[in-house]
C-alpha positions as CSV (number, residue, x, y, z in Angstrom):
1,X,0.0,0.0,0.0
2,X,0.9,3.3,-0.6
3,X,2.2,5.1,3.0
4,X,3.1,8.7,1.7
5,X,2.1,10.7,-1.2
6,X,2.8,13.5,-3.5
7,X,0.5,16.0,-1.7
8,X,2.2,15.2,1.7
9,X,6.1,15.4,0.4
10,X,4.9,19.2,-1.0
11,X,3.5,20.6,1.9
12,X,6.9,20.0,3.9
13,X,8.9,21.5,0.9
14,X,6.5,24.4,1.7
15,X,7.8,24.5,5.4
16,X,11.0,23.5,5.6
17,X,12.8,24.2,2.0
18,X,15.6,26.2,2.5
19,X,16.1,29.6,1.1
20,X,18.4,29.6,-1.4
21,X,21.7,31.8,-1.9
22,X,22.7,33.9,-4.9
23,X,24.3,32.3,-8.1
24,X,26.8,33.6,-9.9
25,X,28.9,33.5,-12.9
26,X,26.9,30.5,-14.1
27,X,27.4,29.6,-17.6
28,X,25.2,29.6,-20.2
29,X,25.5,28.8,-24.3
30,X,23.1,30.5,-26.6
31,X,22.7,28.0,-29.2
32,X,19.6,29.7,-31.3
33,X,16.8,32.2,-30.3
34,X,14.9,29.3,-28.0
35,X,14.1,30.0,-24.9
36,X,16.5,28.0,-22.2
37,X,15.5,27.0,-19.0
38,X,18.5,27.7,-17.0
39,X,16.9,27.7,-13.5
40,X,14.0,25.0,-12.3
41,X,12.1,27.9,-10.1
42,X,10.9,31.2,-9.9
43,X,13.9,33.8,-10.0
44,X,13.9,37.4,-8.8
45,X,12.8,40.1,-11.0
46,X,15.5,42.7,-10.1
47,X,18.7,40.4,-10.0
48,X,19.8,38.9,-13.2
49,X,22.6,39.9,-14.8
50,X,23.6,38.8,-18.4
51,X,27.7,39.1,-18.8
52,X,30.4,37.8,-21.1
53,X,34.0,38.3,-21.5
54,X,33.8,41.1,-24.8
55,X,37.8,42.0,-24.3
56,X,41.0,39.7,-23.2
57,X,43.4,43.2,-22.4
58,X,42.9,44.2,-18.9
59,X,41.8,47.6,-17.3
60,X,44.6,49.2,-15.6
61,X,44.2,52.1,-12.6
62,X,46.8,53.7,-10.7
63,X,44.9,54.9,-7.3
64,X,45.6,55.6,-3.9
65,X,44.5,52.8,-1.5
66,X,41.5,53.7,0.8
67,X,40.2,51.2,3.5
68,X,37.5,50.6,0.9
69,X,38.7,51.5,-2.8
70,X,36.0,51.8,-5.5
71,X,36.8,50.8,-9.2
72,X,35.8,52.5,-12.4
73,X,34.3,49.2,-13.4
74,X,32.0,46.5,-11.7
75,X,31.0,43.1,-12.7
76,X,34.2,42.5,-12.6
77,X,35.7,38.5,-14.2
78,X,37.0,36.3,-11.0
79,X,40.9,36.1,-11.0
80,X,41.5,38.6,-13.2
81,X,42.3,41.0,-10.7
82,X,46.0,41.8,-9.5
83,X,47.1,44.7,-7.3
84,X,50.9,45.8,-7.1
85,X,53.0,48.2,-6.0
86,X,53.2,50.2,-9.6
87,X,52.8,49.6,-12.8
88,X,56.3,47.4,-13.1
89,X,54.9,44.9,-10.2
90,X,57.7,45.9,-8.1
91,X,55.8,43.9,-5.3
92,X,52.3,42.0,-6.0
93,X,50.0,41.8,-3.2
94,X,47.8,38.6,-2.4
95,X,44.5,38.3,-2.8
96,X,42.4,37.2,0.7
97,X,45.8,37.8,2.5
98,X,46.3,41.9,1.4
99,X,43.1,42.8,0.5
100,X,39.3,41.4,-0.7
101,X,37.8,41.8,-3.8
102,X,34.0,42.2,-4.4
103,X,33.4,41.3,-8.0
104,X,30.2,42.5,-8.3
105,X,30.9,46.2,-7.1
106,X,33.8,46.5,-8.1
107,X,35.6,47.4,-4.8
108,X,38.8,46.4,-3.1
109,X,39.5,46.1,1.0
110,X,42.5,46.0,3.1
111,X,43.0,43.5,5.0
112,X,44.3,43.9,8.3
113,X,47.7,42.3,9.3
114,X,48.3,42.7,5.6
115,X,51.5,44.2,3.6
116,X,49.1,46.6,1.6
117,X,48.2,49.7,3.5
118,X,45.8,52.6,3.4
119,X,47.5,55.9,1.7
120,X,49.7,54.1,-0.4
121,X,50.1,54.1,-4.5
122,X,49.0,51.6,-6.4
123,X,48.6,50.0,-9.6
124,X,45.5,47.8,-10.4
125,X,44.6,45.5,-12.9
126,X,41.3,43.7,-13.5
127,X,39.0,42.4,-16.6
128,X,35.6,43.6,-16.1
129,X,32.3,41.7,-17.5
130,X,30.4,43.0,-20.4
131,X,27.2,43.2,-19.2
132,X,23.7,42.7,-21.5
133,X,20.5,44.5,-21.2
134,X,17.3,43.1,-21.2
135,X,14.6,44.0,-23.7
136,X,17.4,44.7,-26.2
137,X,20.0,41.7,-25.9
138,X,17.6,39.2,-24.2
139,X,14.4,38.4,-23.0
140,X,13.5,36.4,-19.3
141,X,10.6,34.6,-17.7
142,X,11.5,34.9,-14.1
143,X,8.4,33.1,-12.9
144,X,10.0,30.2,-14.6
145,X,13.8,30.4,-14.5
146,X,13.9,30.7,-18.7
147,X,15.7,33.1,-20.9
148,X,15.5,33.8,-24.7
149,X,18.0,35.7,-26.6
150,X,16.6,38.7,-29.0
151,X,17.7,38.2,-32.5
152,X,18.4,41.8,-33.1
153,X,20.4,42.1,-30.0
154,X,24.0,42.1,-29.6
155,X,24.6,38.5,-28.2
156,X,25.9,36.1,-31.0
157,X,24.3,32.6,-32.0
158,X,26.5,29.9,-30.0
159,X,28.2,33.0,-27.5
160,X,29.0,31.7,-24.1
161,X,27.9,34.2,-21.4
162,X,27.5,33.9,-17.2
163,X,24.5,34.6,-15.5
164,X,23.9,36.6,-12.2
165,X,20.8,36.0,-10.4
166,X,19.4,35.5,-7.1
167,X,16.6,32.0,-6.8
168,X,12.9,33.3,-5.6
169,X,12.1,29.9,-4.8
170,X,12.7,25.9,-5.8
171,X,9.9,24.4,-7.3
172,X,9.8,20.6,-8.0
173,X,8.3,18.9,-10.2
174,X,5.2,16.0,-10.3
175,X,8.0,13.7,-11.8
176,X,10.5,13.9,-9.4
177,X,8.6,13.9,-6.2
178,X,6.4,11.2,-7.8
179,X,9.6,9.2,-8.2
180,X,10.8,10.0,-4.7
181,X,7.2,9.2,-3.3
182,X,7.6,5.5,-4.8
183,X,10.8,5.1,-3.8
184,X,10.2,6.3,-0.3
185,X,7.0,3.6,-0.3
186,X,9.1,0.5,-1.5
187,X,12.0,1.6,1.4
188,X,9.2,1.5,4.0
189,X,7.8,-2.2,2.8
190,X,10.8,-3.3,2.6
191,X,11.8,-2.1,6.0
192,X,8.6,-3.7,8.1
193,X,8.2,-6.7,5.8
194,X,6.0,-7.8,2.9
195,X,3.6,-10.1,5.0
196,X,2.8,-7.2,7.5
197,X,-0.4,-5.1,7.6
198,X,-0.2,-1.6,9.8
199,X,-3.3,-0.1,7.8
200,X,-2.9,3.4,7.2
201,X,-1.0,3.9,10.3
202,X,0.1,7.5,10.9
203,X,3.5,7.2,12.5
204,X,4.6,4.6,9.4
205,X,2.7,7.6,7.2
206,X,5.0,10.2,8.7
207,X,8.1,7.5,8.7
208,X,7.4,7.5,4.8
209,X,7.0,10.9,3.9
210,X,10.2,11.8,5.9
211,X,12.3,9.2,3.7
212,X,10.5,10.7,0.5
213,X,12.2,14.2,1.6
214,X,15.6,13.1,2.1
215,X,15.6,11.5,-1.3
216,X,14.1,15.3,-2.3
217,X,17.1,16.7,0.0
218,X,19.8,15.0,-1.8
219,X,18.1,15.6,-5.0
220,X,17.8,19.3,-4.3
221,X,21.4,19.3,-3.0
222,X,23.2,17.9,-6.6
223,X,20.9,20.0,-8.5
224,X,22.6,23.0,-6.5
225,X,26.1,22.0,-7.5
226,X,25.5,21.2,-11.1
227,X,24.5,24.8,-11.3
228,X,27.5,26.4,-9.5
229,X,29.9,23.7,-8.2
230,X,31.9,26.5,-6.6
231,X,29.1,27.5,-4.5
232,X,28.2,24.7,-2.5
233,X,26.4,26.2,0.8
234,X,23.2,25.8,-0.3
235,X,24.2,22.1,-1.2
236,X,25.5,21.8,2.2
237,X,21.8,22.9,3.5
238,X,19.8,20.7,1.9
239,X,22.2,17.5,2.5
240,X,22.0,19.0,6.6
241,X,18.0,19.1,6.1
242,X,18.0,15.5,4.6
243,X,20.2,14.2,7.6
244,X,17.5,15.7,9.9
245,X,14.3,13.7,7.3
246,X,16.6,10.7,7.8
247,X,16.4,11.0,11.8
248,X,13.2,11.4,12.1
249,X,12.1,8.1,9.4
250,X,14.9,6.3,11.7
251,X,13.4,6.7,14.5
252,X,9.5,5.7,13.3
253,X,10.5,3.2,11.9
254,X,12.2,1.5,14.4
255,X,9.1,0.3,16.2
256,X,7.8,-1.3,12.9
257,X,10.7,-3.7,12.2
258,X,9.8,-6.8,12.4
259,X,11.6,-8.3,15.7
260,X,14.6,-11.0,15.0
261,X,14.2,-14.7,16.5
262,X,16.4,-15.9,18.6
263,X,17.2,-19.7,18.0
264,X,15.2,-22.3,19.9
265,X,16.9,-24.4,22.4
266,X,17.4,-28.0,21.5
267,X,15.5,-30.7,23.3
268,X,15.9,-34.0,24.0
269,X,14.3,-36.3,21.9
């Protein structure tokens, strides 16, 4: 019989689904003008950014270090940046030792117990995005995670670009939680035996649904890394949220398993 269902995985998705972080610098091939599904959820409206590489030759700025020290350019390509003492790289300062870079703003901080100090000259160098506009260059359904290019826009047929964008939820499918659902079921007959009847016993109802949702967990957890393997918190939440779906089946079903007999003593004939 069937001890968990569809309609009982989703409404603890609804509760307990974690909240997902921003993604960035994912990449994204435009092979045509069809719209790609690049996301499997709803995305928000005022976060995506469309970028590609236009230019190989770096930017170069000679500044005076502030605590906080604002580029001329944001969106800026990750590694590209490199800070030195002048313009012949007399002495190269480290990155996450010297200073921090935030790519998106475009902004460089000391670091303290670092060789690079506030009030001193430096040189700069850093590659910055070319970022797209929407309406002209592409088009985006954020209440499905899909993006279309324009044909009269300036993105080529077959040009790689990254995408920026910040997840407004996670939404799974009928398929997948169907698939998890029968899985979970088959785990849970398995686990109390084939010849046993517990009816539509609540606690083996709950035991069920919790295994269906750390299948979902780990699901949701790879489906996080294949879209930005370098960004793997939100992984790391959903495989933490499945540990706790895997307690809480453990400890159902342990009153349901069938008890082990012990070997009879042998009697005299």
């Amino acid at each position: 019989m069937p001890y968990t269902t569809v309609e009982l995985v989703r409404h603890h998705l609804v509760s307990d689904s974690p909240v997902q972080d921003a993604i960035y610098d994912q990449p994204l091939i435009f092979a045509g003008d069809e719209p790609i599904r690049f996301y499997g959820a709803a995305i928000s409206d005022e976060d995506l950014r469309v970028k590609s590489r236009r230019s190989t030759a770096p930017a170069r700025e000679s500044i005076t270090i502030n605590s906080t020290t604002t580029l001329a350019s944001s969106n800026l390509v990750p590694g590209s940046v490199v800070v030195a003492s002048d313009s012949s790289l007399g002495r190269r300062y480290v990155e996450g030792l010297d200073y921090v870079v935030d790519l998106v703003q475009g902004s460089l901080t000391v670091k303290d117990g670092g060789i690079l100090e506030v009030g001193q000259a430096a040189t700069i160098w850093y590659s910055p995005y070319f970022v797209y506009t929407r309406g002209v260059d592409f088009e985006v359904e954020v209440d499905w995670g899909q993006i279309r290019r324009l044909t009269f826009g300036s993105i080529a047929p077959g040009e790689r670009v990254f995408l920026d964008y910040r997840p407004a939820s996670l939404r799974f499918d009928d398929i997948s939680l169907n698939h998890a659902v029968n899985l979970a079921n088959g785990m849970v007959a398995t686990e109390i035996g084939s010849e046993s009847d517990f009816g539509a016993d609540p606690a083996l109802q709950a035991a069920a649904t919790y295994v269906a949702m750390e299948i979902v967990c780990h699901s949701a957890a790879s489906r996080q890394l294949s879209i930005n393997p370098e960004n793997d918190r939100s992984a790391s939440t959903w495989m933490k949220l499945g540990e706790r779906f895997s307690s809480r089946a453990e400890s159902l079903l342990r009153a349901f398993r069938q008890a082990s007999t012990p070997p009879t003593q042998p009697t005299k004939g």
